[in-house]
C-alpha positions as CSV (number, residue, x, y, z in Angstrom):
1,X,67.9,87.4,205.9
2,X,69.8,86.6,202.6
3,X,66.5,86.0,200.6
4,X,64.8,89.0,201.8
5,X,67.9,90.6,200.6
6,X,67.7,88.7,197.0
7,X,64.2,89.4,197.3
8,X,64.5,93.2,197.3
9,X,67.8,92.9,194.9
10,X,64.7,91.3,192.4
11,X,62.4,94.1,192.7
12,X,65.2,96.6,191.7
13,X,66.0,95.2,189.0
14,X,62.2,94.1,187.6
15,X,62.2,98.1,187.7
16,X,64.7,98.1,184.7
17,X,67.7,99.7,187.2
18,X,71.1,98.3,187.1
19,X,72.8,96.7,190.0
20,X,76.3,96.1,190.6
21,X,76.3,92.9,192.8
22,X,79.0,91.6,194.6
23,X,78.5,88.1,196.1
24,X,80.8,85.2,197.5
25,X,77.5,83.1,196.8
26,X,78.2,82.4,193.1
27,X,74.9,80.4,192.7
28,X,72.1,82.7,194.5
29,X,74.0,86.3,192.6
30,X,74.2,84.1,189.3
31,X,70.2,83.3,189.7
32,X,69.4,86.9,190.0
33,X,71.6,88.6,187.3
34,X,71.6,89.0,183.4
35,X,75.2,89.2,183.3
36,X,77.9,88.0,185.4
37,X,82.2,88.0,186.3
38,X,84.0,85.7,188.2
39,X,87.0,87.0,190.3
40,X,89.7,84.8,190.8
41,X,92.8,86.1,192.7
42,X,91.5,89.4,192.4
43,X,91.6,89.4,188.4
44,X,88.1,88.6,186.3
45,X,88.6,84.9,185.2
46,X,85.1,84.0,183.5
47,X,82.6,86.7,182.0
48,X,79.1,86.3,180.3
49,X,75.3,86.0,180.7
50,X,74.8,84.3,183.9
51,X,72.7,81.7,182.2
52,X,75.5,80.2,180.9
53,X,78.0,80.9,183.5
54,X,75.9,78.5,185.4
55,X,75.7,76.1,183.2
56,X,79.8,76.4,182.7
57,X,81.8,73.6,184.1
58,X,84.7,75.3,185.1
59,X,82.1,77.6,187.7
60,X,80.5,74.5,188.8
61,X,84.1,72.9,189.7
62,X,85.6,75.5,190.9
63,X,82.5,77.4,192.8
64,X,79.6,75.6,193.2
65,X,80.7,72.2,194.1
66,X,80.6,70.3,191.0
């Protein structure tokens, strides 16, 4: 169900529409954004293109497991 979802999120946004995206999935919403902000404690802690918010190590440690 959650790649139909991402699916459908993909087609929106291939339509030029803006999406506000909330995801505890920090890896599948960073794939499908242009931009991204991680929450921590309720406060943003990390902002930027979600290119390199993925390739950032202090997301990797502290959300996707590296």
């Amino acid at each position: 169900m959650e790649q139909k979802i991402f699916a459908v999120i993909r087609d929106i946004a291939a339509l030029g529409m803006s999406i506000l995206l909330v995801e505890q999935n920090a890896r599948l919403a960073l794939q499908v954004t242009q931009r991204g902000y991680v929450m921590e404690s309720g406060a943003i802690a990390l902002s930027g293109a979600a290119s390199e918010l993925l390739g950032s190590e202090a997301v990797h440690r502290a959300y996707l497991g590296g």
